[in-house]
C-alpha positions as CSV (number, residue, x, y, z in Angstrom):
1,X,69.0,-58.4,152.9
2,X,65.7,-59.5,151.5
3,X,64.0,-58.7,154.7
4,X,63.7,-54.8,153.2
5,X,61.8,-56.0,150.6
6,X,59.1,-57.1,152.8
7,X,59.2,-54.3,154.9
8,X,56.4,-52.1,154.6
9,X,57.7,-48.5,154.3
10,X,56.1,-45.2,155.7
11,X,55.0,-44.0,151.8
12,X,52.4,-47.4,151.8
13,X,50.8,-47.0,154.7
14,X,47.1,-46.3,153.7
15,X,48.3,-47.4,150.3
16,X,44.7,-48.0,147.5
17,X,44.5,-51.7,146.5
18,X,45.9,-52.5,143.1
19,X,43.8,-53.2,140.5
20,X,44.6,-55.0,137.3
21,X,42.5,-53.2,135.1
22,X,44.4,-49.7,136.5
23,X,48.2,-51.7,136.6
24,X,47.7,-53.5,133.2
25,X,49.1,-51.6,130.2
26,X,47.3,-50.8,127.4
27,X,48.6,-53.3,124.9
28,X,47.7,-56.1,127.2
29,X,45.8,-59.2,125.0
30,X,45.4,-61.3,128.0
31,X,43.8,-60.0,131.2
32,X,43.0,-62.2,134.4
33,X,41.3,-61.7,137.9
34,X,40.3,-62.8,140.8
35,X,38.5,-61.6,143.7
36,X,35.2,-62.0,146.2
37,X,36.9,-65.6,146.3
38,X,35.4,-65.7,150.0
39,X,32.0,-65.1,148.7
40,X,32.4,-68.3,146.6
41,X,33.5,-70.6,149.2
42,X,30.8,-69.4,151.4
43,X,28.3,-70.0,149.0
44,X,29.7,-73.4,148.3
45,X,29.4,-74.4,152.1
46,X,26.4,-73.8,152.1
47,X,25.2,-76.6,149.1
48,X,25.6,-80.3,150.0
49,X,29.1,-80.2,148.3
50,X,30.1,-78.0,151.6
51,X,30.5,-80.9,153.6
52,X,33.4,-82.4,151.3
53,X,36.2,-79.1,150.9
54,X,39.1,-81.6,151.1
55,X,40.1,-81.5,147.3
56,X,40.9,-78.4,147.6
57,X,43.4,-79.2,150.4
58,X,44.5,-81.9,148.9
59,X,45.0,-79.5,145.7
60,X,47.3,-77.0,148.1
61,X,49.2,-80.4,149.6
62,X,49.9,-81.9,145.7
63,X,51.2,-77.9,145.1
64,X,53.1,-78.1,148.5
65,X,54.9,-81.3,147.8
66,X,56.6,-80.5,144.7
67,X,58.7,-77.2,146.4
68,X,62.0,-77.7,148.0
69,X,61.7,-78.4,151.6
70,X,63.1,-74.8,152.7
71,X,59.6,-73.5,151.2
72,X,57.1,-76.2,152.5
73,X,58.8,-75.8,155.9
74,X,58.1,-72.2,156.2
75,X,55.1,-73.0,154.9
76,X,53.9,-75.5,157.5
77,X,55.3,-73.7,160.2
78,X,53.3,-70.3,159.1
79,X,50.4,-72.1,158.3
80,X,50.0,-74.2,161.8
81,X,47.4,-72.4,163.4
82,X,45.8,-70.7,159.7
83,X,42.4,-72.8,158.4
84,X,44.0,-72.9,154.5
85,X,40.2,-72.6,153.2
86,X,39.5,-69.5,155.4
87,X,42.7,-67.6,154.4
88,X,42.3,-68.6,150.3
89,X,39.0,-66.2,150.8
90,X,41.2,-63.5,151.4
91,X,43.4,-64.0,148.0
92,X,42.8,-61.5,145.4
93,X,44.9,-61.6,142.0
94,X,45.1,-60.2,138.7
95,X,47.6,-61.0,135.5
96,X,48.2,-59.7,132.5
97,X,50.2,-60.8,129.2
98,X,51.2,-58.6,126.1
99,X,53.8,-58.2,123.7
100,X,56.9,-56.3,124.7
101,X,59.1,-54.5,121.7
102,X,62.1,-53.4,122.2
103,X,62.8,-50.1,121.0
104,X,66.3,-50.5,119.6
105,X,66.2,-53.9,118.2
106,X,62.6,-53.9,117.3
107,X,62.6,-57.7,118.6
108,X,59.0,-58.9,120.4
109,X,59.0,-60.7,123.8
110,X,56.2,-62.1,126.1
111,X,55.5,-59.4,128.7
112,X,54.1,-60.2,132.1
113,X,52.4,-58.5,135.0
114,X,50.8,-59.8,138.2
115,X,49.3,-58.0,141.8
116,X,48.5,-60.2,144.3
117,X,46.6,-58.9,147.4
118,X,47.4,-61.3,150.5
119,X,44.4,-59.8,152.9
120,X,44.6,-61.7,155.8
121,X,46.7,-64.4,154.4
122,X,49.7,-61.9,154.6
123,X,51.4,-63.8,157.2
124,X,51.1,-67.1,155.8
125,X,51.7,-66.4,152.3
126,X,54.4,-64.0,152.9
127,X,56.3,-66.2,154.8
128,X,56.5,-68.6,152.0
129,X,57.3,-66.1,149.4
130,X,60.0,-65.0,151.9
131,X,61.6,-68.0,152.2
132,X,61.2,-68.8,148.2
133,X,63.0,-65.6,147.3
134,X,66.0,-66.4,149.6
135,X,66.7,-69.6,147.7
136,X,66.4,-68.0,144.8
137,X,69.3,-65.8,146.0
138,X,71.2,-68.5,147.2
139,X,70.8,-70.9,144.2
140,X,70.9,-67.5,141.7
141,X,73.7,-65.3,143.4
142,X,74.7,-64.4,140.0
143,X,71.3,-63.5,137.7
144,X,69.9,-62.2,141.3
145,X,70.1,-58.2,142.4
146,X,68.8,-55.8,144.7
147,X,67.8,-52.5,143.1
148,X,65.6,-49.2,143.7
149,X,62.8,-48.4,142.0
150,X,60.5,-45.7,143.1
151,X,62.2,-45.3,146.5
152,X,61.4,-49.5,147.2
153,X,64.4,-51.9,147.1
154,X,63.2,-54.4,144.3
155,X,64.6,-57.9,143.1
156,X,66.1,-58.1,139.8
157,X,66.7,-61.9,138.4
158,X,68.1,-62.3,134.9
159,X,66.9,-65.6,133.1
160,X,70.5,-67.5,133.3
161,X,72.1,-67.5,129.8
162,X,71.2,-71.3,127.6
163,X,74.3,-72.5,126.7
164,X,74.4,-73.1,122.7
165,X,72.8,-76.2,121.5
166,X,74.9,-78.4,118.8
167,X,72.0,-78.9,116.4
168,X,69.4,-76.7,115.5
169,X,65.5,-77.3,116.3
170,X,64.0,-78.2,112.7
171,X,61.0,-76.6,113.6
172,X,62.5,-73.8,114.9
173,X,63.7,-73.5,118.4
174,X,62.0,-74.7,121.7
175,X,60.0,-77.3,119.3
176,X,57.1,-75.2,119.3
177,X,56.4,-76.5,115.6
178,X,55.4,-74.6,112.5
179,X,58.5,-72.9,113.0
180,X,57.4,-71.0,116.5
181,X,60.4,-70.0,118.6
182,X,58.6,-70.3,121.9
183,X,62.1,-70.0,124.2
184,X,63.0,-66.6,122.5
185,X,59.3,-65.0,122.9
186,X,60.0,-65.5,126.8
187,X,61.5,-62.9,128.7
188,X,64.6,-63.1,130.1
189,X,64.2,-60.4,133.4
190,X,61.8,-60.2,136.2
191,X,61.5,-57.8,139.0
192,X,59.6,-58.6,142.1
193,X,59.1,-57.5,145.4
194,X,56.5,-57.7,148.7
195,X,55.2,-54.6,150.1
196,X,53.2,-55.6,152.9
197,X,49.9,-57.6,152.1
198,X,50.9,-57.2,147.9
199,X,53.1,-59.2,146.1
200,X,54.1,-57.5,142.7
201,X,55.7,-59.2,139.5
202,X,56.2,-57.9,136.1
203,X,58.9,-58.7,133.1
204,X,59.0,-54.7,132.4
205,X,60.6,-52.3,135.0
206,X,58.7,-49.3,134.2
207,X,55.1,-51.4,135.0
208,X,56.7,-52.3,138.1
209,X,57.7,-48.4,138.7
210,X,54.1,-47.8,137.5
211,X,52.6,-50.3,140.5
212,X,54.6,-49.0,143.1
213,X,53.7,-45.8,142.3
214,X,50.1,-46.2,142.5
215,X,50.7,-48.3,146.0
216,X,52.1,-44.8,147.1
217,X,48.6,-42.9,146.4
218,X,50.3,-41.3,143.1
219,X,48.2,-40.8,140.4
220,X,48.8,-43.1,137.3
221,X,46.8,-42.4,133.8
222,X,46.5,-45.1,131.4
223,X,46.3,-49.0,131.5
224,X,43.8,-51.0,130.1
225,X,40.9,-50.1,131.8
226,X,40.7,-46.6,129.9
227,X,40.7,-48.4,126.3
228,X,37.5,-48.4,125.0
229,X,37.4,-52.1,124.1
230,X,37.5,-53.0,128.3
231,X,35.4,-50.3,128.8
232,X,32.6,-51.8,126.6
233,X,33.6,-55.8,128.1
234,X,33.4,-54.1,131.7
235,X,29.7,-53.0,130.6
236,X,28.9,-56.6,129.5
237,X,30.7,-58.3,132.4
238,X,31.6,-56.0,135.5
239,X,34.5,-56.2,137.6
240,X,34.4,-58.5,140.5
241,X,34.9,-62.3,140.8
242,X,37.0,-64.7,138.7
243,X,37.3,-62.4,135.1
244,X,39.1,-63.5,131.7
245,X,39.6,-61.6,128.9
246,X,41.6,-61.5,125.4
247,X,41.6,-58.4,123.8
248,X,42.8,-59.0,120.1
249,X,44.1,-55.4,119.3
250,X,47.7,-56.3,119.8
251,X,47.1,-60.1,119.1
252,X,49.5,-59.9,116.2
253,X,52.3,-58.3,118.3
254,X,52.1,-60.6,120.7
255,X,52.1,-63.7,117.7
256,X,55.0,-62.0,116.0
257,X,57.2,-62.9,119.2
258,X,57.2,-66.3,118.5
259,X,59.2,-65.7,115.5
260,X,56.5,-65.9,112.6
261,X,55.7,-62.3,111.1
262,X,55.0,-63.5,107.6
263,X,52.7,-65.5,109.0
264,X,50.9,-63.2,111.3
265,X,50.8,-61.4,108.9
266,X,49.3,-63.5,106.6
267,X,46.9,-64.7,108.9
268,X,45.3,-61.7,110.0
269,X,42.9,-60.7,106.8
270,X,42.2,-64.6,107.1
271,X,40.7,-64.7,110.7
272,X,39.3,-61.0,110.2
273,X,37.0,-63.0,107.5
274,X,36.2,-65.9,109.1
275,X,35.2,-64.5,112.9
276,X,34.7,-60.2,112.3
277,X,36.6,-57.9,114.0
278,X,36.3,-58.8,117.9
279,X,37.9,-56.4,120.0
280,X,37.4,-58.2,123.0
281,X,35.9,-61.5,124.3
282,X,35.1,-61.9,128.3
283,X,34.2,-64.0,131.2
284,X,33.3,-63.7,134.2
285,X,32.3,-65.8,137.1
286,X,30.6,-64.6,140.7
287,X,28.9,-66.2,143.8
288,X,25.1,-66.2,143.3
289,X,22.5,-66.6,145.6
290,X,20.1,-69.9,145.9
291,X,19.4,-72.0,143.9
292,X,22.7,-70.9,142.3
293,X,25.9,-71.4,142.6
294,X,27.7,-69.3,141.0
295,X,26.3,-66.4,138.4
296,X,28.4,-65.8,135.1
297,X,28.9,-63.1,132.3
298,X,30.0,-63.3,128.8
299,X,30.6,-60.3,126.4
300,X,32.0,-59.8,122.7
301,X,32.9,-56.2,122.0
302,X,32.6,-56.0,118.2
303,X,31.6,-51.7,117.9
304,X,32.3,-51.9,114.2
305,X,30.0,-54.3,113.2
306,X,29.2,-57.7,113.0
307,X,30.7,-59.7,109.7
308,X,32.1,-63.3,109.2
309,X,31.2,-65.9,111.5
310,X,29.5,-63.6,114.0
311,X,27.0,-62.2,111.4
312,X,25.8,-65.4,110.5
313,X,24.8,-65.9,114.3
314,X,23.6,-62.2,115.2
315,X,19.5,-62.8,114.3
316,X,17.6,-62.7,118.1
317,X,14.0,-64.9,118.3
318,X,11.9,-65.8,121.1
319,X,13.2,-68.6,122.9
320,X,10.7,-71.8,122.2
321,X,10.3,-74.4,124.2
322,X,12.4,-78.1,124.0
323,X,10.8,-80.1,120.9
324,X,9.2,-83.6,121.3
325,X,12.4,-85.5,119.6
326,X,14.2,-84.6,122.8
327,X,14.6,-87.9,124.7
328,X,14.4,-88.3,128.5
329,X,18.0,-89.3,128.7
330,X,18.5,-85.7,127.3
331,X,21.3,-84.1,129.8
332,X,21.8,-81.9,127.6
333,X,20.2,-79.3,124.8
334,X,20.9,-76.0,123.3
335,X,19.6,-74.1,120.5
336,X,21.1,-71.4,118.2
337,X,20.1,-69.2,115.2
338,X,22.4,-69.4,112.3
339,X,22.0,-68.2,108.8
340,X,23.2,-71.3,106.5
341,X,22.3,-69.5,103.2
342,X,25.1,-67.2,103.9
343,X,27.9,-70.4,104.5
344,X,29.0,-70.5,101.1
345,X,29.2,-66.3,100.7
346,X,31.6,-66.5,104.1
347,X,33.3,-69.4,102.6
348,X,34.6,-67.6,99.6
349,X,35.4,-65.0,101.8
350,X,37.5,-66.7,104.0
351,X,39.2,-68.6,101.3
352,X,39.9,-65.1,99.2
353,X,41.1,-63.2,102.1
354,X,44.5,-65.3,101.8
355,X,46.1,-65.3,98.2
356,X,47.9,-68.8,98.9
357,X,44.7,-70.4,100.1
358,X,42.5,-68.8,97.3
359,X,45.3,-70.3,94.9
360,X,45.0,-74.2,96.3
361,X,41.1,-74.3,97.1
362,X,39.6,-71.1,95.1
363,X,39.1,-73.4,92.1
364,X,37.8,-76.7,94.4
365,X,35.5,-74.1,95.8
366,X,34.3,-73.0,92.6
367,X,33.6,-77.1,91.9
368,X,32.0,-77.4,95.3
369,X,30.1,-74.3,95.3
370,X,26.8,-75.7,93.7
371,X,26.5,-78.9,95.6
372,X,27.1,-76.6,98.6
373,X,24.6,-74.0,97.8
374,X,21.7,-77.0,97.4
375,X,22.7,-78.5,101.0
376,X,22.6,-75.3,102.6
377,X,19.7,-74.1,100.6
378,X,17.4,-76.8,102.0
379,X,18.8,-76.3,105.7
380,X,16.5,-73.8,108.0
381,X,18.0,-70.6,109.7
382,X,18.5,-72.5,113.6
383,X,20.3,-75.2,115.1
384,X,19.1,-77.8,118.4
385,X,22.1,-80.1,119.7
386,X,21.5,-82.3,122.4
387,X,23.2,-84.9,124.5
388,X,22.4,-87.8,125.8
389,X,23.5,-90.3,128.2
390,X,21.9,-93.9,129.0
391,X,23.2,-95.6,132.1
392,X,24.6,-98.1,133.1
393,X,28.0,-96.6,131.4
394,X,29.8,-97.9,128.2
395,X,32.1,-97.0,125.7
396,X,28.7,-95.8,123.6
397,X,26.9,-94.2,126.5
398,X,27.1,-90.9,125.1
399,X,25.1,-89.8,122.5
400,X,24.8,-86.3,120.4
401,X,22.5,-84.5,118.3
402,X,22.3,-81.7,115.7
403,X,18.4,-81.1,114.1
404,X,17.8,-78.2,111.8
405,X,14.7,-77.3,110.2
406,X,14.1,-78.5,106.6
407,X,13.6,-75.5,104.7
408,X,13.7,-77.3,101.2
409,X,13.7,-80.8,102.3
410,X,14.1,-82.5,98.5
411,X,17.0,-80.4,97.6
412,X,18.5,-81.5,100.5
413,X,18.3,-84.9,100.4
414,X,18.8,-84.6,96.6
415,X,22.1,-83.4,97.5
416,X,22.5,-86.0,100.1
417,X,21.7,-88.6,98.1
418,X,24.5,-87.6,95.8
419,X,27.5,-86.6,98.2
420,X,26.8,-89.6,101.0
421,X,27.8,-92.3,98.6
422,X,31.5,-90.2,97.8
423,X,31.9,-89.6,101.8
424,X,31.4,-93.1,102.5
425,X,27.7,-93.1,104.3
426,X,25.3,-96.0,103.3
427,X,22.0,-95.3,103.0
428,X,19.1,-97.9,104.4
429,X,15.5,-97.7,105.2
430,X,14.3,-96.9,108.8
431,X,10.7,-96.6,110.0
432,X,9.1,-95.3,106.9
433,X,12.7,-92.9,106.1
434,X,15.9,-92.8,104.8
435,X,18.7,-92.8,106.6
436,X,22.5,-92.0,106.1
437,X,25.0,-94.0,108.2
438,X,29.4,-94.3,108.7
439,X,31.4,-95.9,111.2
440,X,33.5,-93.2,111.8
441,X,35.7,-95.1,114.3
442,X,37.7,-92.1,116.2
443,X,36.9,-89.1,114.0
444,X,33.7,-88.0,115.8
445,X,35.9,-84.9,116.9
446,X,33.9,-82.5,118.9
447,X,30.7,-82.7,117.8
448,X,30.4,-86.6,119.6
449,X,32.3,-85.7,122.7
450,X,33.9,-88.3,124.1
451,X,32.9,-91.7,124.5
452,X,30.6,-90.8,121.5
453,X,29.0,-93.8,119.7
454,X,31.5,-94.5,116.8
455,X,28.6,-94.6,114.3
456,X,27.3,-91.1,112.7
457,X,24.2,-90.6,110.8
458,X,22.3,-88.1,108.8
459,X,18.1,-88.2,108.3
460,X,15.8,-85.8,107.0
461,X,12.1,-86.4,108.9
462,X,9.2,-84.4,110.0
463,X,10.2,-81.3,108.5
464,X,13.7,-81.7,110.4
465,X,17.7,-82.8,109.2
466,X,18.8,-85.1,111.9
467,X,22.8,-85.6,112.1
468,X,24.5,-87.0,114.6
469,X,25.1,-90.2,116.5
470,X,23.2,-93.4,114.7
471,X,21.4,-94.0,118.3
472,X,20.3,-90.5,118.6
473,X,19.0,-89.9,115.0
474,X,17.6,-93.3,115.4
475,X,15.4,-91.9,118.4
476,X,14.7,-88.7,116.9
477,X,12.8,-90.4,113.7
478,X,10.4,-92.3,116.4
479,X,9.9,-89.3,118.1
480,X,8.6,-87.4,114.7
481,X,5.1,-86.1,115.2
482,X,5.7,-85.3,118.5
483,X,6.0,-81.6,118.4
484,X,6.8,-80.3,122.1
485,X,7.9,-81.6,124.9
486,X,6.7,-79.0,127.5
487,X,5.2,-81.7,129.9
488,X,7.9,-84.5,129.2
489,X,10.7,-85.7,132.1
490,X,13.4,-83.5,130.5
491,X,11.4,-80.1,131.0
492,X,10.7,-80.9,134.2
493,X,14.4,-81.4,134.6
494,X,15.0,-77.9,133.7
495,X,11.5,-76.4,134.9
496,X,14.0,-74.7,137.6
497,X,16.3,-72.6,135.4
498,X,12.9,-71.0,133.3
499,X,12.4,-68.2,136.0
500,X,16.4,-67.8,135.7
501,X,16.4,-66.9,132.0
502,X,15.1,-63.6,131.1
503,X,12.3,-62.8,129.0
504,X,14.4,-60.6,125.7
505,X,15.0,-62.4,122.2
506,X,18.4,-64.7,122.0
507,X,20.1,-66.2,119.6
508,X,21.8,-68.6,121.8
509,X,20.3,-70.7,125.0
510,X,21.3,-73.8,126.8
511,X,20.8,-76.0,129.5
512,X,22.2,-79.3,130.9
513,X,23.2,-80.6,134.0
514,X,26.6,-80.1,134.0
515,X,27.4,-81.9,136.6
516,X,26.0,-85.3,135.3
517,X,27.7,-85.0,132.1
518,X,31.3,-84.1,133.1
519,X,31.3,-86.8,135.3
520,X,29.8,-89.3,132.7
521,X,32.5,-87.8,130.0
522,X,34.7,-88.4,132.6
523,X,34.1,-91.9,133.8
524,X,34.1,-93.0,129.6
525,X,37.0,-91.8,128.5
526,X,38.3,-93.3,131.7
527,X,36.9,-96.4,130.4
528,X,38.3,-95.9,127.0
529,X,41.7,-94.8,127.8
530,X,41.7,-98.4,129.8
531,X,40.9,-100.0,127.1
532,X,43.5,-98.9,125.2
533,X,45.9,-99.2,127.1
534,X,45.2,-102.5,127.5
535,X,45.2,-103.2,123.8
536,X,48.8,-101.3,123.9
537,X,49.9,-103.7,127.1
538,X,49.7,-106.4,124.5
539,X,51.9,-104.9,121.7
540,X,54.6,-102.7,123.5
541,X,54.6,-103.2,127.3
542,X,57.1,-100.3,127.5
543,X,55.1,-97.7,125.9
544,X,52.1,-98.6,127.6
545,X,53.8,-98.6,131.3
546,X,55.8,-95.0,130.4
547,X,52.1,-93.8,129.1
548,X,50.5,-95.4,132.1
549,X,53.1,-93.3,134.3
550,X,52.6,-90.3,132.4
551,X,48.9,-90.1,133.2
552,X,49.5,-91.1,136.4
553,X,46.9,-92.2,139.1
554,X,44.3,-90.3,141.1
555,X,44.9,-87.2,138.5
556,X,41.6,-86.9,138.5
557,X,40.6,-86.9,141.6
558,X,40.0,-83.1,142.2
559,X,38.1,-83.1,138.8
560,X,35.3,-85.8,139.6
561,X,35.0,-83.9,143.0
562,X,34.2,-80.5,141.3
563,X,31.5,-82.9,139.3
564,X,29.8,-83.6,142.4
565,X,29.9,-79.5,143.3
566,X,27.6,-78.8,140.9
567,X,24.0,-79.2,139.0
568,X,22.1,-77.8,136.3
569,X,23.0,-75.0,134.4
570,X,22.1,-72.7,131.8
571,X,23.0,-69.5,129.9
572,X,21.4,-67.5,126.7
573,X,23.3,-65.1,124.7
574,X,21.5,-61.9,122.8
575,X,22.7,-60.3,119.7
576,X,23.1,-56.1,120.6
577,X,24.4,-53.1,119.0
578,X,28.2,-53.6,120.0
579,X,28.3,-57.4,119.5
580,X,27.2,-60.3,122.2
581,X,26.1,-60.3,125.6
582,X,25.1,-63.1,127.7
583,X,24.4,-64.5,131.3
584,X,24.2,-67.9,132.9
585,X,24.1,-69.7,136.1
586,X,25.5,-73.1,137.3
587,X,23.2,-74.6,140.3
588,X,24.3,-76.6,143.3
589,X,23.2,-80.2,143.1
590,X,19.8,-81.3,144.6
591,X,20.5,-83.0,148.3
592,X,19.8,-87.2,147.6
């Protein structure tokens, strides 16, 4: 029976290649693809990491080892004379989520739609899919059925029917928390089918009509592609390679299917103040040629207008070269133009765009609103964060950095002289300045990074506000003076990205080797997650061997070999007429 669906029929032959951005329907808020994968893997062969492809066999073998034997013996009997590395080149996807509402009931689901184009991997792949969908039928008889849609015999399977639990969720169903109903936002029918080299999937019968029919040279108007929010992130980051994108226009649709309208509704004024209206954010990632490794994109479509959060970072300068306070441990540093002055304005913005939020904090803002206005006053209009990372590794190995200009120096530390004491910093002399200090223990959040030193700091020195870790402020005071570090080790480091970058105004660039700092992020919070588990051993053995099991062993394995992959990299961002724009590039490593 199932064979028919695998059967290409005469109405395909010839048959255009689906594409996402033509399949996916308008109201689509996430949007994913893949393609030129064989471009990638070539240009990975040919860096030293070319050598070493085994992870990501051993990545297919983990995958293969969890399906029922009927699959993985189709799969090793298709695959017997196939090079798995050579056939994933072939593999072309694309994926798209939105909301779904029914039209009687008004009620919101989770919509799905996926194309996958087998190339050369037909064979192989279709095998295994074959072989999946019979079990399906067999284990399924009764949620599984063969229908027609657009003269193609397609499968039907019905989510089996959850039998009713005794006691309610608190939280409201599926556990989700704050009262999300994740199990009813999923949908509960798929259809699916394999015409030749494309496997099709999609929660919504007429998107799978709509797919078929453009495999059988019909033309299809609509889908996402012809909205004007893709058609300004296409602009900003093409078509090919590995794309993501979340367009936000149905956002709140898609939200409301996890059972929370008042609160979607509540919450949209509040994140329309705090971030603008973003149509669109995107990614994309591509084979590049030498010295890099791969190329990527990056786009914000914003046509009305930059407000909130984004307006604050929309001023493009000159990009200047890495200050002197930069240390040669540096792995690390970025710099971005932000406008503090207007903090407290988007504050009271935020906190007034939701009437039960300007009814708790309005009046604590209105306390904290001069204090406020004198920190930020003082701050300049840019930020410089760096890391660090000093060898050989420990649990304070990593080290970070934020510096702004001083703008108004003594009203900042005026105000940090009177706020420090009621956050619980001590203040104490160091090299000729004063300097703000707290254990914070394991609060450091994202601005340490993990394996961050557990003490922060704040200093104000050579016409720059230091905060950060204790060891890094520390180093930046005995670096004040030193203005530029053009000729230091850590510019040489980067000297290779400069011809990379282009010559407009940003207001966001970076650089770091990637490479060396996922792997020491890695390797600490490997080192911390030992330690506590150790301390854990020692007061409840059980928890600490089901949390030992949990995490299991060799996880990350495929992770520290993607580390050694890769090198430097670097991006900027520039500020335009329709929001953001950006490119970047992530080298190979240099050969030992």
């Amino acid at each position: 029976m199932l064979l028919a669906t695998a059967v290409l029929t005469t109405s395909f032959l010839g048959a255009p290649q689906l594409g996402i951005d033509q399949v996916a329907p308008e109201q689509t808020v996430l949007l994913m693809s893949l393609s030129d994968v064989g471009a990638m893997l070539d240009r990975l062969k040919e860096t030293p990491a070319g050598d070493n492809l085994q992870p990501i066999n051993d990545m297919k073998d983990g995958f293969m080892d969890g399906l029922p034997d009927s699959m993985s013996d189709a799969w090793d009997e298709s695959m017997e004379d196939v090079d798995f590395i050579e056939m994933l080149g072939q593999f072309q996807m694309g994926m798209a989520i939105y909301p779904e509402v029914d039209k009687e009931t008004t009620a919101v689901t989770i919509g799905l739609t996926m194309c996958i184009h087998l190339g050369e991997a037909k064979e192989a792949m279709g095998t295994i899919w074959d072989q999946a969908m019979e079990d399906v039928e067999e284990d399924q008889s009764d949620n599984f059925e063969i229908i027609e849609l657009a003269e193609t015999e397609v499968i039907r399977i019905d989510s089996p029917a959850e039998e009713d639990e005794e006691e309610e969720d608190p939280f409201g169903g599926g556990g989700f928390g704050m009262g999300m109903d994740f199990e009813s936002a999923m949908p509960d029918r798929f259809y699916m089918v394999r015409v030749d080299e494309h496997i099709l999937l999609s929660t919504s019968r007429s998107q799978m009509v709509r797919m078929l029919d453009i495999l059988a040279g019909e033309e299809v108007e609509g889908g996402i592609g012809e909205t004007e929010p893709m058609k300004g992130m296409t602009g900003y980051i093409g078509e090919g390679g590995l794309r993501m994108v979340l367009l936000t226009d149905h956002l709140g649709e898609m939200m409301q299917a996890f059972g929370q309208p008042f609160m979607v509704n509540m919450m949209k004024p509040m994140v329309a103040a705090m971030f603008g209206k973003i149509e669109a954010i995107g990614v994309a990632f591509e084979a590049a040629k030498e010295p890099a490794l791969v190329s990527f994109r990056m786009g914000a479509w914003i046509p009305e207008g930059k407000s909130g959060l984004m307006k604050l970072m929309s001023r493009n300068s000159p990009r200047e070269p890495i200050p002197g306070w930069v240390t040669a441990e540096t792995f690390d540093y970025g710099r971005i133009n932000f406008d503090f002055e207007g903090v407290v304005p988007w504050l009271n913005d935020v906190i007034n765009s939701n009437p039960m939020l300007a009814m708790q904090g309005g009046q604590a803002m209105e306390e904290m609103e001069p204090m406020l206005n004198k920190v930020f006053s003082g701050m300049g209009n840019s930020i410089q964060m760096s890391k660090s990372i000093t060898y050989p590794l420990n649990a304070e190995s990593l080290n970070s950095l934020w510096a702004m200009p001083a703008k108004d120096g003594k009203s900042f530390t005026d105000a940090l002289a009177e706020m420090a004491p009621q956050m619980g910093f001590e203040p104490r002399d160091f090299q000729g300045h004063q300097i703000y200090s707290m254990d914070m223990g394991g609060m450091m959040g994202g601005m340490g990074g993990g394996g961050a030193s557990m003490d922060v700091a704040v200093a104000v020195g050579g016409g720059d506000i230091f905060m950060g870790t204790l060891p890094a402020v520390e180093q930046s005071l005995r670096s004040v003076g030193k203005r530029s570090s053009e000729d230091s080790s850590v510019a040489m480091k980067f000297a290779v990205l400069e011809d990379m970058f282009s010559s407009e105004p940003v207001v966001y660039w970076r650089v770091a080797d990637l490479g060396a700092t996922m792997s020491a992020e890695a390797k600490v919070a490997e080192m911390q997650w030992s330690s506590e588990l150790g301390r854990l051993e020692n007061e409840d053995p059980e928890l600490a061997e089901e949390l030992a099991e949990m995490m299991g062993e060799g996880e990350d394995d495929f992770m520290a070999s993607i580390t050694e992959w890769i090198g430097l990299s670097a991006y900027e961002i520039m500020s335009v007429e329709n929001g953001f724009k950006g490119q970047g590039w992530i080298l190979a490593p240099e050969e030992e």
